[in-house]
C-alpha positions as semicolon CSV with decimal commas, in nm:
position;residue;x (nm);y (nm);z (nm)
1;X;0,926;-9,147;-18,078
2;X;1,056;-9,506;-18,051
3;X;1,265;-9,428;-17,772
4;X;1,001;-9,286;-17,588
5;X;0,807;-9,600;-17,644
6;X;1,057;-9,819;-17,551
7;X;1,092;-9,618;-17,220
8;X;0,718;-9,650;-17,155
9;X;0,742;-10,000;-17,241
10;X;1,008;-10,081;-16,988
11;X;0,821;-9,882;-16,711
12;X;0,551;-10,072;-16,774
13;X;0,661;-10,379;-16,779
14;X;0,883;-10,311;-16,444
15;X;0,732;-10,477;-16,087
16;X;0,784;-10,094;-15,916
17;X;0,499;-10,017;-16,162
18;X;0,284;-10,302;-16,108
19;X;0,274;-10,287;-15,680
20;X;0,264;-9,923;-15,747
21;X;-0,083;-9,770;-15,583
22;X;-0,021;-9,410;-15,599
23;X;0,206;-9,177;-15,814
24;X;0,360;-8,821;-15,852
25;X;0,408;-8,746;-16,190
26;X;0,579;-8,444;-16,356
27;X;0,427;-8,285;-16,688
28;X;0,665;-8,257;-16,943
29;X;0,708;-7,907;-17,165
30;X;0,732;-7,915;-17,501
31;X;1,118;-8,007;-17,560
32;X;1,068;-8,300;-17,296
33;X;1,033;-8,692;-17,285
34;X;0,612;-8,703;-17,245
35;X;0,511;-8,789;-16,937
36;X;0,135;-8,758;-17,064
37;X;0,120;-9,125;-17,205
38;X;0,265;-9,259;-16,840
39;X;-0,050;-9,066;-16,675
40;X;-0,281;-9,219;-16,932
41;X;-0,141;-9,516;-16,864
42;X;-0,172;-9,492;-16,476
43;X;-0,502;-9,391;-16,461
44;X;-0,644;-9,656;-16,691
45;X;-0,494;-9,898;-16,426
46;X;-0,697;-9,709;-16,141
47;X;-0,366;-9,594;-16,000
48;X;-0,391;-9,217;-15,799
49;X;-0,203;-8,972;-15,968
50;X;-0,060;-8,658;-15,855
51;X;0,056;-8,376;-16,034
52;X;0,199;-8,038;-15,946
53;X;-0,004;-7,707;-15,887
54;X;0,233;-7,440;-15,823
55;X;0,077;-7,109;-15,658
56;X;0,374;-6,827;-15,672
57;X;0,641;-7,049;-15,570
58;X;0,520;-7,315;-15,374
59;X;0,422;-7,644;-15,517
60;X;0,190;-7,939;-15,424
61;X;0,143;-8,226;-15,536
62;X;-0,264;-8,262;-15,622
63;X;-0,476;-8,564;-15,703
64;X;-0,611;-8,572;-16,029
65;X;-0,963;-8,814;-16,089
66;X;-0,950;-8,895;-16,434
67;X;-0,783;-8,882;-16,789
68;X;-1,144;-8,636;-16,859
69;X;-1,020;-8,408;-16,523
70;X;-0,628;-8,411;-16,684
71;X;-0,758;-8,245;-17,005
72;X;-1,031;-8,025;-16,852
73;X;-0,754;-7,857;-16,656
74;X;-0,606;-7,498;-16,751
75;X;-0,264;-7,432;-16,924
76;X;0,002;-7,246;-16,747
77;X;0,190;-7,054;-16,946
78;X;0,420;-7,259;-16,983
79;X;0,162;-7,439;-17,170
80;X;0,182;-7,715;-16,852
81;X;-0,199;-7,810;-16,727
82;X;-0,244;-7,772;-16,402
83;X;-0,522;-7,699;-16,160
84;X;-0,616;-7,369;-16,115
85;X;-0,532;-7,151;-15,809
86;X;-0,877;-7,151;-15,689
87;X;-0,919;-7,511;-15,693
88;X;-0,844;-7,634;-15,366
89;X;-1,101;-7,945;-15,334
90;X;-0,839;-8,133;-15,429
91;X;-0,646;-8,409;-15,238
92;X;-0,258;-8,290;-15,184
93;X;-0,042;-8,618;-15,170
94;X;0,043;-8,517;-14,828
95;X;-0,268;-8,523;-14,713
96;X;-0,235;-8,887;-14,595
97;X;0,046;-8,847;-14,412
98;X;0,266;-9,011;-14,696
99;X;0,524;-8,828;-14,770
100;X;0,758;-9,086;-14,989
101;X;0,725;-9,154;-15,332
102;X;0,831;-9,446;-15,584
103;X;1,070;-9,300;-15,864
104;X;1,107;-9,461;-16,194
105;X;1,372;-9,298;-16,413
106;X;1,475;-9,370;-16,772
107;X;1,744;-9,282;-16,919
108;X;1,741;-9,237;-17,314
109;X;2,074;-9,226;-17,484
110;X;2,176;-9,099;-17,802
111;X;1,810;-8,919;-17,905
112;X;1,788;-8,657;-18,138
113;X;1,571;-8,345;-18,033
């Protein structure tokens, strides 16, 4: 768990994050670095966040309004929340025309699993 907060420490602190408006985000499954406290995170700083609805094999990116609309959302089961199929009110991330997104990587070395 430290590494993972030293990761979200160090995204946080970075200026990519701070002139960042709008995100795509990636949920994590259960074996996976969480990605859940960088959405928290982004949408207590009134940044738009996008996360992936995939219908059969195509994915979008879709906006989600709130840390309250994250947890409402269905599992997958893959045990992944996503919107469901039938929800298409929401705003793709292509919607505005942009199509290029800000990546952030970090790289932890030498966790145990």
């Amino acid at each position: 768990m430290l590494a993972v907060s030293a990761c979200l420490f160090q995204l946080l602190s970075s200026e990519i994050w701070q002139s960042c408006q709008r995100l795509s985000l990636f949920l994590h499954l259960a074996d996976e670095i969480r990605t859940t406290d960088v959405l928290r995170a982004a949408l207590s700083a009134n940044k738009e966040c996008f996360i992936p609805r995939y219908v059969g094999s195509v994915m979008d990116m879709v906006k989600l309004h709130s840390w309250e609309d994250f947890v409402s959302l269905p599992e997958t089961s893959w045990k992944v929340k996503q919107p469901a199929d039938d929800d298409n009110l929401r705003e793709s991330a292509t919607d505005t025309g942009i199509s290029v997104h800000s990546v952030v990587s970090c790289l932890v070395i030498n966790t145990k699993f």
